[in-house]
N, C-alpha and C positions, 0 to 999 in steps of 0.2 A: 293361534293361526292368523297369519295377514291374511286379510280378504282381498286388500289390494292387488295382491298377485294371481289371485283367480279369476279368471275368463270364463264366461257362461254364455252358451247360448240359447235363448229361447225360441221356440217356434211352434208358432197356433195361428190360425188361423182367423182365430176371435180377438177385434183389437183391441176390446175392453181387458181382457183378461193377459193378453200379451202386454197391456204399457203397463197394467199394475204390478203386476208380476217383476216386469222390468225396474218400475219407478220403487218397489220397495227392496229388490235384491240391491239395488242403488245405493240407498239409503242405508242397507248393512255394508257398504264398502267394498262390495264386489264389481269389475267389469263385468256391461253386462250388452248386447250384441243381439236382437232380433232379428226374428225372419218369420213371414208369413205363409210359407209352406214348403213341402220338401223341395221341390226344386230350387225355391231361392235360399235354403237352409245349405243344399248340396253348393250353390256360387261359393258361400262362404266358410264352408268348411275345407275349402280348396286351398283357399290362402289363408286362414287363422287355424292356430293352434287351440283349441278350445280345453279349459279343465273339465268341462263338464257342461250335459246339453240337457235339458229340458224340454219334451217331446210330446205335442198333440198326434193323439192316435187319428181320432177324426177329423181329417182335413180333405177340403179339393183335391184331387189328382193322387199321386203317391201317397199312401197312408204311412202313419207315425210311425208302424208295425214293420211295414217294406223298408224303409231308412233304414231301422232299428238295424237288421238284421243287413242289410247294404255295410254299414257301417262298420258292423263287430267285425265284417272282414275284411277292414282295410287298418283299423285299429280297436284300442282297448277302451277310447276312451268314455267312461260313465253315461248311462242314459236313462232319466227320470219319464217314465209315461206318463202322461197325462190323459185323464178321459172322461168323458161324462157316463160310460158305462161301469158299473161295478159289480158286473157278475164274474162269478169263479174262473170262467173259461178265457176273459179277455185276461183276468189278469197273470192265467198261467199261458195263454198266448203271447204278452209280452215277455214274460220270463222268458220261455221258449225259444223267442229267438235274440235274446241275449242281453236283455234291458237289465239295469243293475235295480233298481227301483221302480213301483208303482204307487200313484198316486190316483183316484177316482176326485174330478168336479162333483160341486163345489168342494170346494179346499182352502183349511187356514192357511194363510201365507204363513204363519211361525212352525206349522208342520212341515211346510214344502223348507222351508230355512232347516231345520232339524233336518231333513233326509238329506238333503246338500252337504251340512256339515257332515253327517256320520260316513258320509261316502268319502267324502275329501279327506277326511279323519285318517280314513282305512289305506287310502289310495295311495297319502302323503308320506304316513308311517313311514319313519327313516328305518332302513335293515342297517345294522351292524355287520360288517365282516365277521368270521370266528374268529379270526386273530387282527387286536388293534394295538398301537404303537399310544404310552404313555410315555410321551419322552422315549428313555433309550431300554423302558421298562417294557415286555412284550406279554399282552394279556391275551390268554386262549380262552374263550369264552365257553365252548364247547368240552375242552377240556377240563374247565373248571384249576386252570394252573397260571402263575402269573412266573416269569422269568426274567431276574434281575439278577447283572453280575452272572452270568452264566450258575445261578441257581435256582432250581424249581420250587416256587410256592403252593401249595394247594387251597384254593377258595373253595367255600361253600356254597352251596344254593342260595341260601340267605346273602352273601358275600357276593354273587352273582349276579341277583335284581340290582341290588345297591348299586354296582357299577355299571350296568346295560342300562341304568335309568337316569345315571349322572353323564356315562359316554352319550345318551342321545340329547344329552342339555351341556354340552362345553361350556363352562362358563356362569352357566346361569347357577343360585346361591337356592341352596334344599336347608331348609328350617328341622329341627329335631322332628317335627311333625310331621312332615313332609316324607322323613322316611321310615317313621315310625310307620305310617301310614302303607308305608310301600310292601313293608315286610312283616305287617300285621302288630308291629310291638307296641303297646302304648308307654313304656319306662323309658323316658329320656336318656337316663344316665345307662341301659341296655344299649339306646345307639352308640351313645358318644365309644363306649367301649368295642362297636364295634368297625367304626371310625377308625378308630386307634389302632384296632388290628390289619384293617386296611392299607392304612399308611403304613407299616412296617414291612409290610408285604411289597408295597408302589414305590416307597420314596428309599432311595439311596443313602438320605439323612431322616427319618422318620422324626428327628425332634427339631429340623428345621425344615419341612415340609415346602418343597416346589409347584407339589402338582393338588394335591388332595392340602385342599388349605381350610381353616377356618375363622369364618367371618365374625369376629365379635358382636353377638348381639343377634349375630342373624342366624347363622346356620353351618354349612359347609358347601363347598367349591371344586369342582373338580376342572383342570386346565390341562389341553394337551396342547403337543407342538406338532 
């Protein structure tokens, strides 16, 4: 995951805890955008797109709780509470009105880095269509069927991860490990053969292979067009 391309905003009202907050999401490579309470939170959520906002419950004026719920009704996007209370009821009050995350002061900053990622994690998740375009090769995912040359293949479950997890990495090279890993196998020579059944199913020439390629040394390659 690029952090570069994630926009955060923070807002608390404490500016000890606001520049650090700031000066180490920094340092992990994220944008990162404060504001010292909701109303200067709401200037700038006017004109930035934010990935995700970081929210003191206890501030001046508007509370972190009234935003929260302000907010979930104009969009979807993530919102980590922040608070120095930690009992039961605040933090099913945040829930409540629609925070994705709670976090209670004091707080390690590599826990609040963890709930950042696992949200973004979630958020970013590429969806697959049920049906995607391998070349001129059409795979139903749902269906569990691959169709080349106007004839139907049938894939397996096992057959199924393999490709949902190589279509959401075009490109990038999965080591024997890698999917051995994916599909619970640890026998190398079990993937390669089921490689092999793959491609005959994908490739129009299965012994000159286009799409589902293998890296000498490294692994295997899935390319679409």
């Amino acid at each position: 995951m690029n952090k570069k391309n994630f926009h955060i905003l923070v807002v608390d009202d404490d500016d000890r805890i606001r520049e650090l907050v700031k000066q180490y999401l920094e340092e992990k490579k994220f944008l990162v955008t404060t504001a010292i309470d909701s109303s200067d939170a709401k200037k700038k959520l006017e004109i930035i797109k934010f990935d995700i906002i970081i929210l003191d419950i206890m501030m001046p004026g508007e509370s972190g709780l009234s935003l929260t719920k302000e907010q979930k009704k104009k969009d979807s996007t993530p919102i980590i509470l922040l608070t120095a209370k930690g009992e039961a009821e605040d933090r099913i009050g945040g829930l409540e009105v629609g925070a994705d995350d709670y976090l209670g002061k004091p707080f390690e900053p590599k826990e609040l880095l963890l709930r950042i990622n696992n949200i973004l994690n979630k958020t970013n998740k590429i969806t697959l269509p049920e049906e995607i375009y391998i070349g001129n090769t059409l795979v139903n995912l749902k269906k569990l069927d691959i169709k080349i040359n106007n004839v139907v293949k049938k894939i397996n479950p096992q057959e199924k991860i393999i490709l949902e997890t190589m279509l959401e990495s075009p490109g990038k090279i999965f080591s024997r490990n890698d999917i051995g890993k994916i599909i619970s196998i640890s026998k190398e020579r079990t993937v390669d053969v089921m490689i092999t059944r793959l491609r005959k199913k994908i490739e129009k020439d299965p012994k000159n292979p286009k799409y589902l390629q293998t890296i000498r040394g490294s692994g295997y390659v899935l390319w679409i067009e």
